[in-house]
N, CA, C and O atoms as a Tripos MOL2 file, in Angstrom:
@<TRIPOS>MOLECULE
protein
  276   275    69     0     0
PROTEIN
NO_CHARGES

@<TRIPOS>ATOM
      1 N           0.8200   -1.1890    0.0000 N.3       1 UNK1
      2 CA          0.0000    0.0000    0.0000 C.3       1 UNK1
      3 C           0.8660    1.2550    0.0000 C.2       1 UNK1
      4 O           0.5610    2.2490   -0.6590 O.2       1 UNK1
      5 N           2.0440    1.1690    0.8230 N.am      2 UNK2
      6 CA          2.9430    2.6040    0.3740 C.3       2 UNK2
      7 C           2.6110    3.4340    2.2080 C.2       2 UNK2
      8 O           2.1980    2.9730    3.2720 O.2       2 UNK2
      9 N           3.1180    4.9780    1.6970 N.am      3 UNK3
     10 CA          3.3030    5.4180    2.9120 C.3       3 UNK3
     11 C           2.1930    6.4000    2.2900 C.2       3 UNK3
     12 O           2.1600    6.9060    1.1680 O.2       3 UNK3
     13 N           1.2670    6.5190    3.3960 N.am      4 UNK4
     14 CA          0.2810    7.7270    3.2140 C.3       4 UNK4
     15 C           0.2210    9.0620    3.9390 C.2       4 UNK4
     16 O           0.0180    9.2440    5.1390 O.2       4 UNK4
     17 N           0.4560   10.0470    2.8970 N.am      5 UNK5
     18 CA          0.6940   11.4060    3.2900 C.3       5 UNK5
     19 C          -0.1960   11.9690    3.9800 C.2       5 UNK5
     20 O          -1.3610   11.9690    3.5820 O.2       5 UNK5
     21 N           0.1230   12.4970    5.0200 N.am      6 UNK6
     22 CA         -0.6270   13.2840    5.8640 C.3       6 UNK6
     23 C          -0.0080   15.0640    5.8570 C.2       6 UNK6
     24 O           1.1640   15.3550    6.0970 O.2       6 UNK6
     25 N          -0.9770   15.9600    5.5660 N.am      7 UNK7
     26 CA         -0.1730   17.7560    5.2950 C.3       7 UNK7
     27 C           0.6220   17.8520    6.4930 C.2       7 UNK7
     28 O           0.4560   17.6070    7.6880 O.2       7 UNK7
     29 N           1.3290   18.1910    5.9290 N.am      8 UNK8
     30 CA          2.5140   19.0350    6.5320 C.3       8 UNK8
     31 C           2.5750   19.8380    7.5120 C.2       8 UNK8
     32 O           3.5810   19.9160    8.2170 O.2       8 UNK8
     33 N           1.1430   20.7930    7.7610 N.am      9 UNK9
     34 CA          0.9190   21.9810    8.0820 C.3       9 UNK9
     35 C           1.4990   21.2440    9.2980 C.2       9 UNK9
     36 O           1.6300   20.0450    9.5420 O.2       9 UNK9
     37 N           1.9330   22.8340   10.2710 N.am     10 UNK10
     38 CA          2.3630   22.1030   11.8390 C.3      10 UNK10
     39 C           1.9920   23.4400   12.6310 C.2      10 UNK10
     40 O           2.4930   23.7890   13.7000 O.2      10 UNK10
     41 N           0.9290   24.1800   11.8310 N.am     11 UNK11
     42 CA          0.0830   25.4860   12.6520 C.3      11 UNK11
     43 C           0.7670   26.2160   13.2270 C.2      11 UNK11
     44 O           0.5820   26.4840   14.4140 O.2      11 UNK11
     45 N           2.0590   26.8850   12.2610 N.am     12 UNK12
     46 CA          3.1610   27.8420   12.4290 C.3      12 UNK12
     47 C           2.0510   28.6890   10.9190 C.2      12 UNK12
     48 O           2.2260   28.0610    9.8750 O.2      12 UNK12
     49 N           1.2890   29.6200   10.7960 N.am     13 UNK13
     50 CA          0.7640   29.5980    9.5230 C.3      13 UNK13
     51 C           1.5560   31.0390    9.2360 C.2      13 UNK13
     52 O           0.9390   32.0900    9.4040 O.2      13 UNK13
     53 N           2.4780   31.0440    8.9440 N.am     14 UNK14
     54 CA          3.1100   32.3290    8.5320 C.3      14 UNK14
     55 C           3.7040   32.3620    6.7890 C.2      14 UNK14
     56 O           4.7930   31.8910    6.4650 O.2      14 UNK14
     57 N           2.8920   32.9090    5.9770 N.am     15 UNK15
     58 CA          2.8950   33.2560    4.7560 C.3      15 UNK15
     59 C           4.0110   34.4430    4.3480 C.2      15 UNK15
     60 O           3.8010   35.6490    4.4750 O.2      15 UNK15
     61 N           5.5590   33.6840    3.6960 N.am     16 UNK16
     62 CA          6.5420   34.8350    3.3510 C.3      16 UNK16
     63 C           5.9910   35.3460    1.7210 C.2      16 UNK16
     64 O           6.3160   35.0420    0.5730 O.2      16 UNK16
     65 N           5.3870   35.9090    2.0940 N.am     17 UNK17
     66 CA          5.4920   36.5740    0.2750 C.3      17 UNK17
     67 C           6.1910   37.4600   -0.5570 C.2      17 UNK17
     68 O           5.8340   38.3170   -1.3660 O.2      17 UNK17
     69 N           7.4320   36.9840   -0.1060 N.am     18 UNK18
     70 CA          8.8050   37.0080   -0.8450 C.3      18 UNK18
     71 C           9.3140   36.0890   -1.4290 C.2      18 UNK18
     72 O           9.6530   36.1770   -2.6090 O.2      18 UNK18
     73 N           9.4450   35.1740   -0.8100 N.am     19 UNK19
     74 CA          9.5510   34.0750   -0.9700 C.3      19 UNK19
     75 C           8.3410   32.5880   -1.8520 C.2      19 UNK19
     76 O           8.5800   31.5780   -2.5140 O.2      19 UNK19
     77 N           7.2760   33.1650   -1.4180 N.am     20 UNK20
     78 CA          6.0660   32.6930   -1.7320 C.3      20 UNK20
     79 C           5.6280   31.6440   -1.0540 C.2      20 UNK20
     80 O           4.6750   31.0050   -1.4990 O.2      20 UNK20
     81 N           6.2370   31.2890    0.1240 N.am     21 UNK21
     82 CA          6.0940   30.1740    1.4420 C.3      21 UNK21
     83 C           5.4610   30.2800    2.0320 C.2      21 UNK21
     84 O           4.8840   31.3670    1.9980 O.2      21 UNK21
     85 N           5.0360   29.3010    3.0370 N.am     22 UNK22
     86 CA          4.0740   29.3060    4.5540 C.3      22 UNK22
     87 C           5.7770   29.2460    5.0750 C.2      22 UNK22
     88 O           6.4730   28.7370    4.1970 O.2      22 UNK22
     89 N           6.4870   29.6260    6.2040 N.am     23 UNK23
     90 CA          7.2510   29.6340    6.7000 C.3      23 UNK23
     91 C           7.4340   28.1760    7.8330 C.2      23 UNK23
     92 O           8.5260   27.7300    8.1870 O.2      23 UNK23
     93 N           6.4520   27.7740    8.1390 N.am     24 UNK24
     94 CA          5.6750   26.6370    8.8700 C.3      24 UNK24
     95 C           5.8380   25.0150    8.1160 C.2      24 UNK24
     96 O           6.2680   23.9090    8.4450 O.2      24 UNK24
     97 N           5.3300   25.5330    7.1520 N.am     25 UNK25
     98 CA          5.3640   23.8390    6.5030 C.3      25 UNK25
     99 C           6.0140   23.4690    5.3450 C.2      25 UNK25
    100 O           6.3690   22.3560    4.9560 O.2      25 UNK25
    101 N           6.1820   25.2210    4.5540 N.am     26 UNK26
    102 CA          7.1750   25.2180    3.4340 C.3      26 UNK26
    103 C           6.1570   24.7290    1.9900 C.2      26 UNK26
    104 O           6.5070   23.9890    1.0710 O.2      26 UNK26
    105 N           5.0650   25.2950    2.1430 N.am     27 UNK27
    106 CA          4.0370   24.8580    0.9390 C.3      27 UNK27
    107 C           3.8340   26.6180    0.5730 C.2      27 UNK27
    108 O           3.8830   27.5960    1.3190 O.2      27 UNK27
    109 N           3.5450   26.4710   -1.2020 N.am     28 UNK28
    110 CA          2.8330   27.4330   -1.8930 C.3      28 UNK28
    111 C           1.6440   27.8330   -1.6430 C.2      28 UNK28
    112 O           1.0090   26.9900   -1.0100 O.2      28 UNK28
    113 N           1.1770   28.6070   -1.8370 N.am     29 UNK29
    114 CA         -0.2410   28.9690   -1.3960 C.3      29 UNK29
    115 C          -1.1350   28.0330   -2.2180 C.2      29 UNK29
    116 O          -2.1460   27.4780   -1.7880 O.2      29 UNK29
    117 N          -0.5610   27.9140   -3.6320 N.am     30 UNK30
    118 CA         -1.2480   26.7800   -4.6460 C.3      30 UNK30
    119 C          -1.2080   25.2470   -4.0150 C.2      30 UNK30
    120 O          -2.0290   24.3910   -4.3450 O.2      30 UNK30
    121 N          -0.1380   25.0170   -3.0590 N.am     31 UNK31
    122 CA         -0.0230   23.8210   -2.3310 C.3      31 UNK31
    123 C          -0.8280   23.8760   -1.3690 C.2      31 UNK31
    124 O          -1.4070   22.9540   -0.7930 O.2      31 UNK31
    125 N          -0.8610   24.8970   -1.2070 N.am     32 UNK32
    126 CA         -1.8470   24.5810    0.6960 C.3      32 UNK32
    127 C          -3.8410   24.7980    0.0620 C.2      32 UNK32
    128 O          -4.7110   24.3140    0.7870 O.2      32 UNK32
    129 N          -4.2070   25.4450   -1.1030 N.am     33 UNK33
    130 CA         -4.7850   25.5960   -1.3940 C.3      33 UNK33
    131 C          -5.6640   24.3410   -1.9210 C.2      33 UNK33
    132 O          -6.8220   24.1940   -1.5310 O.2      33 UNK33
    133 N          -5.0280   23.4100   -2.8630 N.am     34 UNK34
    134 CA         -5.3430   22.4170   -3.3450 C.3      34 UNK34
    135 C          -4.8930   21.1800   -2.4110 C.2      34 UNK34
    136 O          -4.9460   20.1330   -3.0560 O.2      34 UNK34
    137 N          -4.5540   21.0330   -1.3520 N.am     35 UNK35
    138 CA         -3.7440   19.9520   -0.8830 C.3      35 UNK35
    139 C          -4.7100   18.6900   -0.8660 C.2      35 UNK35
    140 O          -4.3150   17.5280   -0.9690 O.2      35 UNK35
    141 N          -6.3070   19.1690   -0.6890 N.am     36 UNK36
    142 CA         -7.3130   18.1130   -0.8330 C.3      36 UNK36
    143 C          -7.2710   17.6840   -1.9520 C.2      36 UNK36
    144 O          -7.4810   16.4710   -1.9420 O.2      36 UNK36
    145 N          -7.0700   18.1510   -3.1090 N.am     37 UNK37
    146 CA         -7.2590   18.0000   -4.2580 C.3      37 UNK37
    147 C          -6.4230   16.5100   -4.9470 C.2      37 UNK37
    148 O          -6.7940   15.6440   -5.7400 O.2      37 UNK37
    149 N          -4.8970   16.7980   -4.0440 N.am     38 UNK38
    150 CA         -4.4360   16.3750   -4.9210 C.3      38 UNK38
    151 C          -3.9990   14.8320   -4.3140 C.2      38 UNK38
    152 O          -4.2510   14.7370   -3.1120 O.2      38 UNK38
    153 N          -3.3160   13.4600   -4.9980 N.am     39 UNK39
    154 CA         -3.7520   12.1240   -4.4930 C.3      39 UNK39
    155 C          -2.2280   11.8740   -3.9580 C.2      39 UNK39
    156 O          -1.3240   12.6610   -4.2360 O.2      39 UNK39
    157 N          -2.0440   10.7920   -3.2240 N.am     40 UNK40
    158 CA         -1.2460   10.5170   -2.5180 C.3      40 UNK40
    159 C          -0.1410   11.2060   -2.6870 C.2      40 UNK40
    160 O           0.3520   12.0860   -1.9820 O.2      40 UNK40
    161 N           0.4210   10.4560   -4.2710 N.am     41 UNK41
    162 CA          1.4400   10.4230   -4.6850 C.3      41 UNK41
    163 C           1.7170   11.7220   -4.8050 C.2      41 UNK41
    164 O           2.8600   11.8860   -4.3770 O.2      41 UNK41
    165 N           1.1390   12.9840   -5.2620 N.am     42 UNK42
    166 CA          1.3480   14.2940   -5.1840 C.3      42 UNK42
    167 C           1.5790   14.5390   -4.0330 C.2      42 UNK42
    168 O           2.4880   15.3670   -3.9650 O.2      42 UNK42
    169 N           1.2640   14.2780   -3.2080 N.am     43 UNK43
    170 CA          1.0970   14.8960   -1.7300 C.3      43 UNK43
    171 C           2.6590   14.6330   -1.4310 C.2      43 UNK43
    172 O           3.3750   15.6330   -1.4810 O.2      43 UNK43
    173 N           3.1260   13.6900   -1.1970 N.am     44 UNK44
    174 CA          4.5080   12.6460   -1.3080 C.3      44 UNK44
    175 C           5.3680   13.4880   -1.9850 C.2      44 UNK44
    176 O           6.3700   13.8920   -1.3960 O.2      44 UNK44
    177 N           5.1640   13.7900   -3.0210 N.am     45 UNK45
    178 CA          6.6260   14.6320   -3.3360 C.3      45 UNK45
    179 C           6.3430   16.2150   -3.3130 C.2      45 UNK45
    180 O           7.2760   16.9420   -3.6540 O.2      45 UNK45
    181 N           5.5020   16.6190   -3.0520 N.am     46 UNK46
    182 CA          5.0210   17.7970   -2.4230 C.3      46 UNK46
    183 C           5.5950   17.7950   -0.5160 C.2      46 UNK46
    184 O           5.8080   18.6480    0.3470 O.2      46 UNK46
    185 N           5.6210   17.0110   -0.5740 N.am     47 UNK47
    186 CA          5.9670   16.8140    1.2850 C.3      47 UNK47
    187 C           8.0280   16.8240    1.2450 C.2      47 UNK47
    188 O           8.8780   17.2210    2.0420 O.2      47 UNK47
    189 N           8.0770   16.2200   -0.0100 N.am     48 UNK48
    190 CA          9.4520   16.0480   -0.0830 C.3      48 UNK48
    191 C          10.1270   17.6810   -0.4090 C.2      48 UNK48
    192 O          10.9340   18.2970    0.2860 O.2      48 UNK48
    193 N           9.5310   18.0740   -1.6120 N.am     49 UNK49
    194 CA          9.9300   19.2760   -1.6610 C.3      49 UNK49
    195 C           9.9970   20.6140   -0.9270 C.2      49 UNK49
    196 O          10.6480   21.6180   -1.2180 O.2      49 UNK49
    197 N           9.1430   20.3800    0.1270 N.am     50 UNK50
    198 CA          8.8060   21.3890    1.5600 C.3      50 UNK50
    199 C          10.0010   21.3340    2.3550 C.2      50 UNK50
    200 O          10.5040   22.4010    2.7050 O.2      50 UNK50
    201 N          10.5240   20.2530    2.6900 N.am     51 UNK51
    202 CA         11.7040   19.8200    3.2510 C.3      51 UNK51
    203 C          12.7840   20.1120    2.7780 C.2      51 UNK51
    204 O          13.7150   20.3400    3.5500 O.2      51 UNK51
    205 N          12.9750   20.1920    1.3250 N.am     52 UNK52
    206 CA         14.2230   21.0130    1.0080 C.3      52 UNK52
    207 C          14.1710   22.4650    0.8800 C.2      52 UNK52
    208 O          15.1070   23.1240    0.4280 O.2      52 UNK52
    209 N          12.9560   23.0030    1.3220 N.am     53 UNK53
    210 CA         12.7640   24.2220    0.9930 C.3      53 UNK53
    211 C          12.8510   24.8710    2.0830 C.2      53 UNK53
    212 O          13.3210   26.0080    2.0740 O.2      53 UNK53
    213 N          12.4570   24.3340    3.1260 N.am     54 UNK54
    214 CA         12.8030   24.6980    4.3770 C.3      54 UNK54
    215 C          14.2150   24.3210    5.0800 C.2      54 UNK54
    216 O          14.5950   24.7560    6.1670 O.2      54 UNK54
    217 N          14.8790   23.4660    4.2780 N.am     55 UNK55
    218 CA         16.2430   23.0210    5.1810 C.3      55 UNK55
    219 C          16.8660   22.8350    4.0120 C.2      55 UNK55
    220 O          16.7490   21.6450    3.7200 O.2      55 UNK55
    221 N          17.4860   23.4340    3.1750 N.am     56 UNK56
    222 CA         18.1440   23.4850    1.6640 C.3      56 UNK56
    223 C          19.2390   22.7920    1.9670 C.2      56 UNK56
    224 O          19.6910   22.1830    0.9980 O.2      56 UNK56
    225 N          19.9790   22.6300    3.2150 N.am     57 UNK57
    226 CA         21.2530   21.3950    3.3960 C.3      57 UNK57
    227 C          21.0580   20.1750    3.9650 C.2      57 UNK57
    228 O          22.0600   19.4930    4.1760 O.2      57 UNK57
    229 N          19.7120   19.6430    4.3340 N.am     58 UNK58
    230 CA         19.8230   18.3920    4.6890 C.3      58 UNK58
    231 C          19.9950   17.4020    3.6900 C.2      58 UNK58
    232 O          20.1350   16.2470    4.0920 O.2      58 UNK58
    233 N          20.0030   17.4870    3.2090 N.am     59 UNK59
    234 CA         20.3940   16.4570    1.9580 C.3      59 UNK59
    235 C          21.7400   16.1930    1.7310 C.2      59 UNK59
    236 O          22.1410   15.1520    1.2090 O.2      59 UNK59
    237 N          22.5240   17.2010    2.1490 N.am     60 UNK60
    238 CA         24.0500   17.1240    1.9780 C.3      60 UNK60
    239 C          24.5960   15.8620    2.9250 C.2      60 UNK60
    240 O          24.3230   15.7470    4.1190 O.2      60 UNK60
    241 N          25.4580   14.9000    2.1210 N.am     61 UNK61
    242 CA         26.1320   14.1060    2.7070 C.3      61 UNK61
    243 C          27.7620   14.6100    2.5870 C.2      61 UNK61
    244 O          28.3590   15.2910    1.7530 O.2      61 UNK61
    245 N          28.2160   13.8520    3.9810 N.am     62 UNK62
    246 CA         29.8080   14.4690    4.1720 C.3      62 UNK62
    247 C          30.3300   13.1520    4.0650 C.2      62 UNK62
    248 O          30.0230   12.2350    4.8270 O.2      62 UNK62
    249 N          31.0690   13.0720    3.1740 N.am     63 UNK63
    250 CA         32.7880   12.2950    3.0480 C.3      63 UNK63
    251 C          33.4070   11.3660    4.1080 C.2      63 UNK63
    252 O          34.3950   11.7410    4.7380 O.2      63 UNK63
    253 N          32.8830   10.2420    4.3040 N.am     64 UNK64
    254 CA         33.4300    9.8800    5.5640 C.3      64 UNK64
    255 C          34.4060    9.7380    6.4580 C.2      64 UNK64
    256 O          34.4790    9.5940    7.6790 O.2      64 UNK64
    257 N          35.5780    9.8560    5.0200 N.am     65 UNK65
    258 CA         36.6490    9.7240    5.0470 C.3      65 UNK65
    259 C          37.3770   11.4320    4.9670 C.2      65 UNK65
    260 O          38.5050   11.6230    4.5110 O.2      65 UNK65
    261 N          36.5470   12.4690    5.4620 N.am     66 UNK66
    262 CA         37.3090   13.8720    5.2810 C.3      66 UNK66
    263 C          37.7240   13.8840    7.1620 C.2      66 UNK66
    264 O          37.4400   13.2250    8.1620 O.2      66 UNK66
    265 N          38.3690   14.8160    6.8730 N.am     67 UNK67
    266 CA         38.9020   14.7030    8.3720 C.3      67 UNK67
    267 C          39.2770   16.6160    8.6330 C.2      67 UNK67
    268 O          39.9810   17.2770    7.8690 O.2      67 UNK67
    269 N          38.6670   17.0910    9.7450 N.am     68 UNK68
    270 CA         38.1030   18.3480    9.7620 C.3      68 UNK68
    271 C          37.2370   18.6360   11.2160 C.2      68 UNK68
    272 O          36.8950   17.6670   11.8950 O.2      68 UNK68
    273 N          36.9860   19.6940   11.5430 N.am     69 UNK69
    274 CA         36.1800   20.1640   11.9470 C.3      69 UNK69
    275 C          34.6910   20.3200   11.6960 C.2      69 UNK69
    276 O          34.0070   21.0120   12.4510 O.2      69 UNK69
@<TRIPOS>BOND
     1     1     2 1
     2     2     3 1
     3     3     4 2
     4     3     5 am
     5     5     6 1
     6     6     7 1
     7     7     8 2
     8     7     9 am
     9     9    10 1
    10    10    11 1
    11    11    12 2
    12    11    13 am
    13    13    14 1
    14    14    15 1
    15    15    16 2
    16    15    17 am
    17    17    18 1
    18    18    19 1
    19    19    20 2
    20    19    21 am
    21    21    22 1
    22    22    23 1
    23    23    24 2
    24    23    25 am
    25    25    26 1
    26    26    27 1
    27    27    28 2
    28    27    29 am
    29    29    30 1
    30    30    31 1
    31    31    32 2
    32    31    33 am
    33    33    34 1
    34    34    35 1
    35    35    36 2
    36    35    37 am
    37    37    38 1
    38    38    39 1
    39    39    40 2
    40    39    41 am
    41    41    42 1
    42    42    43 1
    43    43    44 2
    44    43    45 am
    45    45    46 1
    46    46    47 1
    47    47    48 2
    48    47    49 am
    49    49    50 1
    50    50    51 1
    51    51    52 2
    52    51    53 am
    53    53    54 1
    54    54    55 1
    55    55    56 2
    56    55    57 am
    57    57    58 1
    58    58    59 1
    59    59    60 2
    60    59    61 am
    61    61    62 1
    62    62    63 1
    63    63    64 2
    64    63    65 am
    65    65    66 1
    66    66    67 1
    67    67    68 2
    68    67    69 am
    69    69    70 1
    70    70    71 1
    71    71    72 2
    72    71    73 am
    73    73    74 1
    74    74    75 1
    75    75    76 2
    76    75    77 am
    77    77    78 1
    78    78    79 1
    79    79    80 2
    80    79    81 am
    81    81    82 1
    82    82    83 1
    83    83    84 2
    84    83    85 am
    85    85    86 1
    86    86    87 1
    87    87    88 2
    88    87    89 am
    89    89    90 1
    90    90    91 1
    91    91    92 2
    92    91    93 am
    93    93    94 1
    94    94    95 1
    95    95    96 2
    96    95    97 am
    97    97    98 1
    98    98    99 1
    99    99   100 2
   100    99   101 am
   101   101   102 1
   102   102   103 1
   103   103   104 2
   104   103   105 am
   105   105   106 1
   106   106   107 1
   107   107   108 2
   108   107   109 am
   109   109   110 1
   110   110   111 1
   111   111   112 2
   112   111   113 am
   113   113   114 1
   114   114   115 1
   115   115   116 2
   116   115   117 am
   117   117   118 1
   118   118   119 1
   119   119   120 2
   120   119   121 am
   121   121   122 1
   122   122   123 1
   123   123   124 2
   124   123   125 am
   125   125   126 1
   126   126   127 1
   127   127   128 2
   128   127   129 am
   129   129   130 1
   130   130   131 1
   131   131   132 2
   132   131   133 am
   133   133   134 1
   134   134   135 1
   135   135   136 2
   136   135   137 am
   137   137   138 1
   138   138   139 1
   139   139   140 2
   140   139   141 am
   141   141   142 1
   142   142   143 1
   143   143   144 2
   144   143   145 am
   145   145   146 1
   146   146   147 1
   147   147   148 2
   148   147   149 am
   149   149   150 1
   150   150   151 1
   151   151   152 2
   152   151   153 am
   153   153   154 1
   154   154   155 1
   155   155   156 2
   156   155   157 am
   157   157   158 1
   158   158   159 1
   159   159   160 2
   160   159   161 am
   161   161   162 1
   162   162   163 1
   163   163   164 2
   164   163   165 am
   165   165   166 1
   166   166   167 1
   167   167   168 2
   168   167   169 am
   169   169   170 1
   170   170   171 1
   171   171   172 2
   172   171   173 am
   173   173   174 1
   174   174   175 1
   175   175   176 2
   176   175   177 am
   177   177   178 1
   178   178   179 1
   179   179   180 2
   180   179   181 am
   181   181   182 1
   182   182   183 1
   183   183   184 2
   184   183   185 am
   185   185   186 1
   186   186   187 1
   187   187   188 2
   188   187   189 am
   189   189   190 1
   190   190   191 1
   191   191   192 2
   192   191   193 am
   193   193   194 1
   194   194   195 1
   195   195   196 2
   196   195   197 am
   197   197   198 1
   198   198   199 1
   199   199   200 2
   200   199   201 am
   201   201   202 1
   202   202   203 1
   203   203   204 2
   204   203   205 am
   205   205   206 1
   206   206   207 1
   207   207   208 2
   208   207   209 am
   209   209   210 1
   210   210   211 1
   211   211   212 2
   212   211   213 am
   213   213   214 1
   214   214   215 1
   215   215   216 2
   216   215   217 am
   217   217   218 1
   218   218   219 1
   219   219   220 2
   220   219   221 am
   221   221   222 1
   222   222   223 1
   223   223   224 2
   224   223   225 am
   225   225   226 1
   226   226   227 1
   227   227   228 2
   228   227   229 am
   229   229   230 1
   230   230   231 1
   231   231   232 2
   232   231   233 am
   233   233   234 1
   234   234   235 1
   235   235   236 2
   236   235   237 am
   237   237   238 1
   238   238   239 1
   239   239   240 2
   240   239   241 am
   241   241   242 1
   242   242   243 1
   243   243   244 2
   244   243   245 am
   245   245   246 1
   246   246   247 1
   247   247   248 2
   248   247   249 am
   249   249   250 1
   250   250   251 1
   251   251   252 2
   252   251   253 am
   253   253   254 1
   254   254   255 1
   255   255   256 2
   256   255   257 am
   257   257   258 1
   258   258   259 1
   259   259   260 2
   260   259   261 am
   261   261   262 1
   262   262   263 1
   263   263   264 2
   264   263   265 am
   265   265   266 1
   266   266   267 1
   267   267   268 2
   268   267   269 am
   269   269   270 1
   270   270   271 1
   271   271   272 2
   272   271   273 am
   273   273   274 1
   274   274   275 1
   275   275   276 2
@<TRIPOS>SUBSTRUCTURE
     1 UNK1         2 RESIDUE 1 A UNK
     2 UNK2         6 RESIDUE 1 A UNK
     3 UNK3        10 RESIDUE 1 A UNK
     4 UNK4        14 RESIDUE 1 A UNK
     5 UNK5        18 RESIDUE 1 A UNK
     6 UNK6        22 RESIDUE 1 A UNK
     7 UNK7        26 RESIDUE 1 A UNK
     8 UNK8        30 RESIDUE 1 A UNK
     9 UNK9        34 RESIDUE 1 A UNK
    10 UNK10       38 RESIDUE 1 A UNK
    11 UNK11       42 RESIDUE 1 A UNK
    12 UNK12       46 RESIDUE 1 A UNK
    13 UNK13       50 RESIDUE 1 A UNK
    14 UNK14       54 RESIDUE 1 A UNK
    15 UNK15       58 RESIDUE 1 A UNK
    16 UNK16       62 RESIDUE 1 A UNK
    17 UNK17       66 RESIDUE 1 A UNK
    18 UNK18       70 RESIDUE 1 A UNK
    19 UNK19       74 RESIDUE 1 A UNK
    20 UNK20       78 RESIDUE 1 A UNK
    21 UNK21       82 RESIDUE 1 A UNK
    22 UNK22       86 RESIDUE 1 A UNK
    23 UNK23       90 RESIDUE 1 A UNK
    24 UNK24       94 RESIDUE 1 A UNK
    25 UNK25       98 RESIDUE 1 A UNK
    26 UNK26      102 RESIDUE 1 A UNK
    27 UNK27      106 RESIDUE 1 A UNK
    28 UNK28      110 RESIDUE 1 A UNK
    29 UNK29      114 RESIDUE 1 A UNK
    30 UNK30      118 RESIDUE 1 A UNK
    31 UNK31      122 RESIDUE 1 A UNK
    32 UNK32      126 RESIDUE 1 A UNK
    33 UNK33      130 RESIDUE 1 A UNK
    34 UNK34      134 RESIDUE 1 A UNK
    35 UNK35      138 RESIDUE 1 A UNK
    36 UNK36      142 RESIDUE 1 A UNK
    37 UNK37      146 RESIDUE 1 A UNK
    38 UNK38      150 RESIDUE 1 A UNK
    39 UNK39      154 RESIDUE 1 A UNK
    40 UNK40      158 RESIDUE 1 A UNK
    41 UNK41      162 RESIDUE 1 A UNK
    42 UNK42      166 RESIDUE 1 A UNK
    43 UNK43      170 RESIDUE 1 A UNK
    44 UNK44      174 RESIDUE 1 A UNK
    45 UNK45      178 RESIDUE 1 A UNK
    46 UNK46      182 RESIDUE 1 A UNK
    47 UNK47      186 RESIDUE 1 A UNK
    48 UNK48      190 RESIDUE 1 A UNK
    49 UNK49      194 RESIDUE 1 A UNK
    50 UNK50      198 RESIDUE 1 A UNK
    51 UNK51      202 RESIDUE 1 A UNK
    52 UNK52      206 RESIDUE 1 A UNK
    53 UNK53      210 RESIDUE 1 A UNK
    54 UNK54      214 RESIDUE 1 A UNK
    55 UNK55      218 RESIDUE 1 A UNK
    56 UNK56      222 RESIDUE 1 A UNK
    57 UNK57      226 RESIDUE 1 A UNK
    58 UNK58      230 RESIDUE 1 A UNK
    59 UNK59      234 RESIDUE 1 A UNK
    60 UNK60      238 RESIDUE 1 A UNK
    61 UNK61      242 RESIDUE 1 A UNK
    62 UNK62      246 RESIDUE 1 A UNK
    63 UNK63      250 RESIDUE 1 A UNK
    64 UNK64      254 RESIDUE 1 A UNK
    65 UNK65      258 RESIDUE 1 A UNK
    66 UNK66      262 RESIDUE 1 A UNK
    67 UNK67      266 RESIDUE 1 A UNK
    68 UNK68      270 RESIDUE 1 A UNK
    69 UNK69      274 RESIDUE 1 A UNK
């Protein structure tokens, strides 16, 4: 059956419109607008893309082998 998306929202509802974000969950207004609309699988990489939008370096992996601070 897969993993089923549940919104994002986490009732921080702060709208940057500079940016064009909820500051909170990291959705478009077109995202938070339609979120009923749209079916799992949208939701799913809509949830994925919030996450890099809100944390643009978690994705970064480090070198295991670097040696550093």
């Amino acid at each position: 059956m897969g993993i089923k998306a549940s919104t994002p929202c986490i009732n921080v509802c702060v709208y940057d419109f500079d940016s064009d974000l909820c500051t909170g969950c990291g959705r478009t207004l077109e995202e938070i607008n339609d979120w009923n609309r749209y079916d799992n699988q949208k939701k799913l990489k809509i949830i994925k893309k919030c996450k890099k939008r809100l944390d643009p370096d978690a994705e970064l992996s480090y070198n295991n082998d670097s040696k550093g601070g």
